[in-house]
C-alpha positions as CSV (number, residue, x, y, z in Angstrom):
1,X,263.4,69.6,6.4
2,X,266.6,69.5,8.0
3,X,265.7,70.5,11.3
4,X,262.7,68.1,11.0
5,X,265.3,65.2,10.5
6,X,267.2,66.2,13.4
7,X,264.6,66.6,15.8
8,X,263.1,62.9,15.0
9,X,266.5,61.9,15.1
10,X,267.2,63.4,18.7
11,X,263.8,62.1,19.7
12,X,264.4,58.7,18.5
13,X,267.7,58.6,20.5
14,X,266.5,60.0,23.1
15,X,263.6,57.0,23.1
16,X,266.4,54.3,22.8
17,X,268.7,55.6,25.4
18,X,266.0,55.9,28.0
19,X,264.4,52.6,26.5
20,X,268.0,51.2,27.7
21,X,268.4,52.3,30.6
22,X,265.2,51.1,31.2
23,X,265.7,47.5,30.2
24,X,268.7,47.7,32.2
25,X,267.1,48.5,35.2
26,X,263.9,46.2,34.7
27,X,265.1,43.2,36.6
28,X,267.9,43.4,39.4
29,X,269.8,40.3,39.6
30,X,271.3,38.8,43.7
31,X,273.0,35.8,41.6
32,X,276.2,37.0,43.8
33,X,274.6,37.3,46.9
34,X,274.6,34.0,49.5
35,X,270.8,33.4,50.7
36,X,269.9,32.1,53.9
37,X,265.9,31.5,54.1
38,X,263.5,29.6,56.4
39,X,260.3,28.0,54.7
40,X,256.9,26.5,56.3
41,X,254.8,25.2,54.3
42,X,251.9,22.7,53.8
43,X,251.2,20.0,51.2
44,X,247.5,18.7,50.8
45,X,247.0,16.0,48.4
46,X,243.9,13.8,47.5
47,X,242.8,11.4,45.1
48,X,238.7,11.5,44.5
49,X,237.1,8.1,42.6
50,X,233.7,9.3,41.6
51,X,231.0,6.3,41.0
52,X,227.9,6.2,39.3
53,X,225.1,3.7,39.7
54,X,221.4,3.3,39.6
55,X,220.5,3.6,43.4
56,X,223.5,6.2,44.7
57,X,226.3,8.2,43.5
58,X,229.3,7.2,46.1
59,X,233.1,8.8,46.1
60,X,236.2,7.4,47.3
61,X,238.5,10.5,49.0
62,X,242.0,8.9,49.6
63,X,244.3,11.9,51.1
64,X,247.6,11.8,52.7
65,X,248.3,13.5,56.4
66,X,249.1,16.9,55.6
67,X,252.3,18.5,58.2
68,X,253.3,21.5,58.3
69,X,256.7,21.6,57.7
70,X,260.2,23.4,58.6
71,X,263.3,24.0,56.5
72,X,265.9,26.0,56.5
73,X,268.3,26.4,53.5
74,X,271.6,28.2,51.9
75,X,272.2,29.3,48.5
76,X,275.0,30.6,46.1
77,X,274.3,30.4,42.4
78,X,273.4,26.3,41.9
79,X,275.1,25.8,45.3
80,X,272.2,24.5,47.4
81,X,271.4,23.2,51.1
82,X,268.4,23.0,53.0
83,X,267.3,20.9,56.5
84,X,263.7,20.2,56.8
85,X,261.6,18.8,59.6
86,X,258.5,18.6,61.0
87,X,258.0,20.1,64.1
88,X,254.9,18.2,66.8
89,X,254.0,21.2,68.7
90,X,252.8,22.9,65.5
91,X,248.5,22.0,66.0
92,X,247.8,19.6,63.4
93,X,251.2,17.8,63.4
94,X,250.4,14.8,66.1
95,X,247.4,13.3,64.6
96,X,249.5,9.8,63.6
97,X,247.1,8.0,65.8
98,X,244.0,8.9,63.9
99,X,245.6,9.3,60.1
100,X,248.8,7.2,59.8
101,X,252.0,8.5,58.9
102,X,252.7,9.9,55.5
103,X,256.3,10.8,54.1
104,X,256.1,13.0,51.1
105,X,259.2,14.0,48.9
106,X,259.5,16.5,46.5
107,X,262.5,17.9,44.8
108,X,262.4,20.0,41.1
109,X,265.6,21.3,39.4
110,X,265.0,23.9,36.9
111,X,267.4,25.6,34.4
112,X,267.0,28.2,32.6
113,X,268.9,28.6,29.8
114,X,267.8,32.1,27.9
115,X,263.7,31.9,27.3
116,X,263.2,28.3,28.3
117,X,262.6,26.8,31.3
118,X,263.6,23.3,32.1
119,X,262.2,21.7,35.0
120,X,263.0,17.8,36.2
121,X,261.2,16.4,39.1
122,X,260.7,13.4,41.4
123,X,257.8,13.1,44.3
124,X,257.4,10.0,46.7
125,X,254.2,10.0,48.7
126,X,253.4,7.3,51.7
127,X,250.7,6.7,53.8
128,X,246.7,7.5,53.0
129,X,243.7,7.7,54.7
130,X,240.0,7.7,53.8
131,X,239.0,11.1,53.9
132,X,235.4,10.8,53.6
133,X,234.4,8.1,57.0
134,X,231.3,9.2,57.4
135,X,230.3,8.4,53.7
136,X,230.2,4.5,54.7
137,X,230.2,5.1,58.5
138,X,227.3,6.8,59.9
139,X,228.1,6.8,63.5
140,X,231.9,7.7,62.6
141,X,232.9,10.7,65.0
142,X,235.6,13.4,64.1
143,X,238.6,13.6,65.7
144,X,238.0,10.7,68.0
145,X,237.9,7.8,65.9
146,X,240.1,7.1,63.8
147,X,240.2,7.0,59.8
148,X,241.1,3.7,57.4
149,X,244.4,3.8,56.3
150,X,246.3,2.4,53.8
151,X,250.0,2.8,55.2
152,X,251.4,0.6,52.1
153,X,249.8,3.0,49.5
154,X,253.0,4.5,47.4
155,X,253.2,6.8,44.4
156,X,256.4,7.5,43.1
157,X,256.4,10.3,40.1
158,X,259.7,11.0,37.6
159,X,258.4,14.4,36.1
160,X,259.8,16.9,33.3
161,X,258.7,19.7,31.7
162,X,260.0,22.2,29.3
163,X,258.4,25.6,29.0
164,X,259.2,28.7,27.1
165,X,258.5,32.1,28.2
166,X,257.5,34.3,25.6
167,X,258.2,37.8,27.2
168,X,262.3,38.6,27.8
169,X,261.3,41.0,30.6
170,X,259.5,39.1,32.7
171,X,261.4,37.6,35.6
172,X,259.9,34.0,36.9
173,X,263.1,33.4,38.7
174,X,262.0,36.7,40.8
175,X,258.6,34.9,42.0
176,X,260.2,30.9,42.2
177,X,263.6,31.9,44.3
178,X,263.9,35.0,44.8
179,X,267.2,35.5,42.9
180,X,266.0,38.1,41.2
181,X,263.4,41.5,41.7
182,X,261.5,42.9,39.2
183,X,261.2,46.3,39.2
184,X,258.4,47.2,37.0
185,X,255.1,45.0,36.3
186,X,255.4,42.7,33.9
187,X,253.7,39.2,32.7
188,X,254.2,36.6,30.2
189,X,252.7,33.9,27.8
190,X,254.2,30.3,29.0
191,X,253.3,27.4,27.1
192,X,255.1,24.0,28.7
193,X,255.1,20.6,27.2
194,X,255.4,18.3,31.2
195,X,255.9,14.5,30.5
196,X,256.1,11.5,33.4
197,X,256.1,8.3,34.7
198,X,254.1,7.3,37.9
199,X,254.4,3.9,39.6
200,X,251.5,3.4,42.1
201,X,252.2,0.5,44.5
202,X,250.0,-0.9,47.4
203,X,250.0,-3.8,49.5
204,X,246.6,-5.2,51.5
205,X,246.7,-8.6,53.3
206,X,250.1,-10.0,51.6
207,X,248.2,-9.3,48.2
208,X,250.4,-6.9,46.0
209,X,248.8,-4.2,42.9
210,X,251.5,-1.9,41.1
211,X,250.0,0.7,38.2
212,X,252.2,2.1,35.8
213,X,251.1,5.3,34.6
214,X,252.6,7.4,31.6
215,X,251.6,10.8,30.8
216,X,251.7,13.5,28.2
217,X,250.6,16.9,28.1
218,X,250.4,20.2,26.8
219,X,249.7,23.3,29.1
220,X,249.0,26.5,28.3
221,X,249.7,29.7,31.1
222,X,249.8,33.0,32.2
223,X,251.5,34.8,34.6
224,X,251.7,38.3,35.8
225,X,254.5,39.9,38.2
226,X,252.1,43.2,39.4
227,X,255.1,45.6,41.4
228,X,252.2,47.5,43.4
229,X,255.1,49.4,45.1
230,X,258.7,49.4,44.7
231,X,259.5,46.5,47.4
232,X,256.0,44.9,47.2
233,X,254.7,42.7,44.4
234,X,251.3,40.5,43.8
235,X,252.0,37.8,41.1
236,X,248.9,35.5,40.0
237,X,249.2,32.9,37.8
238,X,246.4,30.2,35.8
239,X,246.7,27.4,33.3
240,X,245.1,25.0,31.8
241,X,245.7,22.2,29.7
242,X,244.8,18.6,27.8
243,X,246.9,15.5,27.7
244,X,247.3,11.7,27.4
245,X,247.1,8.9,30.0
246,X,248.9,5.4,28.9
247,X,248.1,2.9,31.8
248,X,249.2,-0.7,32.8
249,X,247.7,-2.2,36.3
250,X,249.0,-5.4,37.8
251,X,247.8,-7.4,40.7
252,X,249.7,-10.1,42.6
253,X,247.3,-13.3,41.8
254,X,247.8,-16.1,40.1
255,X,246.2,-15.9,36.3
256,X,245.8,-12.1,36.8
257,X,246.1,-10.3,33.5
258,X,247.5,-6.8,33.1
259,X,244.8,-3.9,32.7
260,X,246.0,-2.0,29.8
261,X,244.2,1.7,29.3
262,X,244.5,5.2,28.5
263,X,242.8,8.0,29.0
264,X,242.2,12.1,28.0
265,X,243.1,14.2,30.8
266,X,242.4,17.6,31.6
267,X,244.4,19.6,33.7
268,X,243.8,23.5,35.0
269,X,245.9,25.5,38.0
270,X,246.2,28.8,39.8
271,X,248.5,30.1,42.4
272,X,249.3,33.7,43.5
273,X,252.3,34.9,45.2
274,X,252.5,37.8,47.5
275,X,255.9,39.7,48.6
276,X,258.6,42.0,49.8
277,X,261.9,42.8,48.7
278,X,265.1,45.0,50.0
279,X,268.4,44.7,49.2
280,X,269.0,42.1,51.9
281,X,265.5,40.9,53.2
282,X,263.4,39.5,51.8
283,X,259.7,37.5,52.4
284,X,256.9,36.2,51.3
285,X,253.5,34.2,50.8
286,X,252.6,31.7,48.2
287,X,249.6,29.3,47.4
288,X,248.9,27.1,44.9
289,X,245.9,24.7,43.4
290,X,246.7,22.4,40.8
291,X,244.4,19.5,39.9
292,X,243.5,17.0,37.2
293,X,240.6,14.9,35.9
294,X,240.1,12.1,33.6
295,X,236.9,9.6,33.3
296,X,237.8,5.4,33.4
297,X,234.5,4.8,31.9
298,X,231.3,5.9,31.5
299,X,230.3,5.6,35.4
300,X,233.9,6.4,37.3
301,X,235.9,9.5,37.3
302,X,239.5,10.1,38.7
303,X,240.1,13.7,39.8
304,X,243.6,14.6,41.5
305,X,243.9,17.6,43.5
306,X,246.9,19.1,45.1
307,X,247.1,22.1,47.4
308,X,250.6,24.0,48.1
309,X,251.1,26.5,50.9
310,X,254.0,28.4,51.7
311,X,255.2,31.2,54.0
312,X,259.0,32.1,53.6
313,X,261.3,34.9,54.9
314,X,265.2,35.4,54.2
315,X,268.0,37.0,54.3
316,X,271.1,38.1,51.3
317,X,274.8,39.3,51.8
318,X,278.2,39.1,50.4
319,X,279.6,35.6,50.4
320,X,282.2,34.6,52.6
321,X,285.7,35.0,50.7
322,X,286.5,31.4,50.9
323,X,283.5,30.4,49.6
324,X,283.6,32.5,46.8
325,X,287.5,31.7,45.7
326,X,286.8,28.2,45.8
327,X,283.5,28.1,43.4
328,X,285.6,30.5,41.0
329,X,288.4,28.8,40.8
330,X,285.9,25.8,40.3
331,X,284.5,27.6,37.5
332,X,288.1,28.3,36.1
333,X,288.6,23.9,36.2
334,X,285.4,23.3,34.1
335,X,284.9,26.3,31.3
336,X,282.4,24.3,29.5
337,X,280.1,24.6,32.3
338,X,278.0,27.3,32.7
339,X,278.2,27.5,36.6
């Protein structure tokens, strides 16, 4: 009996101090290392009005002019800086003439404190064109002629979201910057409550419309780090997810009430990630489909879709001693801060 107690016993510590060294080596942390990378990548949004009559179903296809763009940025734990252009030689970025000009603006600032995930955003898009010409002009041609555009057509979005990642050993920070590599495969459970505020604003001959939109929703995801081999990893992701539309639409006429609505919207998304780590390289391949659908009435339906591309490669070392005595004794000046 004894020697049955102390061979469970041995086993079971054993099975811990393996199961510790194993959670210890699970996720490999660069949080000290300075990060230079350079990004291209590719934004394609669109807004589809769907319309249903007796004699023909018509759509509206409203999408901005897509660049490709260039950035290149430094980082050193929430020390951030990146340059971005757009480059014209790149085919596909000199088409002003036929499109318009569209700016888009993006920037997201997550925390992570423990399990959670805090995310606040804000996106400015410029400039659309009518996507589908040859819908309401047959004799239209592609790349000659050029497409309506609405150059005064705005949406500016104040996003949040909070999201909480059910599994400890799974490493999103690994897949979103790169701070991190996760050694073995792993996936997790994320539910995330995402919350905003979108002002749509236009402007056709001198006549002025703004839309107010407020939204709520709950999403429900999945996502799955997949190391295939010890510096390569695949990590697919899906969601899906139901929420609440509170709208208010204003034109610039005299006696023109406000339009006062809301809506049930659905949401679903995918993405899948693809890349390589070492020590001090790094690089990698995402894309990612998100889009959302909601019905005005019983005859129109609103579906946004976005499209994100991205091909990235960079580069980790020691940070320069100056840098790193001035953010520690930082640090040291403001304890309450968990820099």
């Amino acid at each position: 009996m004894v020697k049955y107690f102390l061979f469970i016993a041995t086993l079971s510590f054993l099975s811990l101090k393996a199961q510790s060294i194993s959670d210890s080596a699970k996720i490999i942390s660069y949080e000290e290392k300075l990060i230079l990378r350079i990004n291209f990548d590719t934004n394609i949004e669109d807004f589809v009005a769907s319309f249903k009559n007796s004699d023909k179903d018509f759509h509206i296809r409203l999408s901005i002019n897509n660049k490709i763009r260039t950035s290149f940025s430094i980082d050193y734990k929430i020390i951030s800086a990146a340059l971005s252009f757009t480059p014209d030689f790149i085919p596909g970025n000199d088409d002003n003439d036929l499109k318009g000009k569209s700016s888009y603006t993006d920037f997201r600032f997550r925390f992570f404190p423990d399990q959670i995930i805090q995310t606040l955003g804000y996106r400015n898009v410029k400039g659309f064109y009518l996507d589908n010409m040859e819908d309401f002009f047959p004799d239209w041609q592609k790349g000659k002629d050029p497409y309506f555009q609405f150059p005064n057509l705005k949406i500016q979005t104040f996003s949040g979201s909070t999201s909480y990642v059910f599994n400890k050993d799974f490493s999103l920070k690994s897949i979103l910057y790169q701070r991190e590599w996760q050694n073995y495969s792993s996936g997790s459970l994320i539910p995330e409550i995402e919350y905003d505020l979108s002002l749509f604003k236009n402007k056709i001959d001198e006549v002025r419309t703004k839309e107010t939109q407020l939204n709520l929703g709950f999403n429900l995801g999945y996502h799955y780090n997949w190391v295939i081999q010890k510096k390569v990893n695949i990590a697919p992701y899906f969601f899906t997810g139901i929420g609440r539309k509170w709208t208010s639409y204003k034109a610039d006429i005299q006696n023109f009430p406000a339009e006062r609505n809301n809506y049930w919207v659905g949401k679903a998304g995918a993405g899948i990630h693809l890349g390589y780590n070492s020590e001090t390289f790094f690089s990698g391949i995402k894309l990612n489909l998100n889009s959302s659908y909601y019905r005005e009435d019983s005859s129109s339906e609103i579906t946004n879709t976005n499209v994100f591309g991205l091909i990235y490669f960079g580069y980790r070392f020691p940070p320069p001693k100056i840098l790193k005595r001035n953010y520690d004794n930082v640090k040291k000046k403001v304890p309450s801060y968990k820099l």
